[in-house]
C-alpha positions, 0 to 999 in steps of 0.5 A: 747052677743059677736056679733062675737062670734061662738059656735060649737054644736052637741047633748049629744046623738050623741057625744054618738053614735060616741064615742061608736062607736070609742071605741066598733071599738078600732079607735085611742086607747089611742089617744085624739080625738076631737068630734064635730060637722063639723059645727060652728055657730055664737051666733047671728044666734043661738040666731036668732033661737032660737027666732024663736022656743020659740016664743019670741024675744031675750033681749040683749047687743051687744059687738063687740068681739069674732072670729070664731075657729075650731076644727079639727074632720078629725081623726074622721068625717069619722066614724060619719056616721057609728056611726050613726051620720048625720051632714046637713045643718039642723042640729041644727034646728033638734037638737032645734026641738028635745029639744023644740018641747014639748015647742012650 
């Protein structure tokens, strides 16, 4: 596991609601927009999580690599909430909770 490496995640269903959204609205026709969560998190804290919900104590290798990115959303994060679209500080352990609460 890239120990420096960051992920940005955002829910199947909310990449729905804002591109819908855009498109019933006609917002940056014609244009290419980045749909993202305002949120990056690192692998390491991902993982650590995810530990957490499975119960179960990750298996891996280390390595010093990886580097923290951004995806510019500012021509878009002004409709999320319209869409229906909520990013908090808790938003992926809401999104986890979603997909594993059967599991766990």
């Amino acid at each position: 596991m890239w120990l420096e490496g960051y992920r940005n995640l955002i829910d199947v269903e909310d990449v729905y609601k804002i591109c819908n959204y855009l498109m019933k609205n006609s917002i940056s026709c014609c244009e290419t927009l980045n749909v993202a969560s305002p949120f990056t998190y690192s692998v390491v804290s991902i993982v650590s999580i995810l530990e957490i919900y499975l119960n179960k104590k990750a298996i891996f290798v280390g390595v010093d690599r990886g580097k923290m990115y951004g995806i510019d959303v500012s021509s878009v994060s002004s409709y999320y909430e319209s869409s229906g679209v909520y990013f908090d500080k808790n938003y992926l352990e809401d999104i986890l909770k979603k997909y594993f609460s059967d599991c766990c």
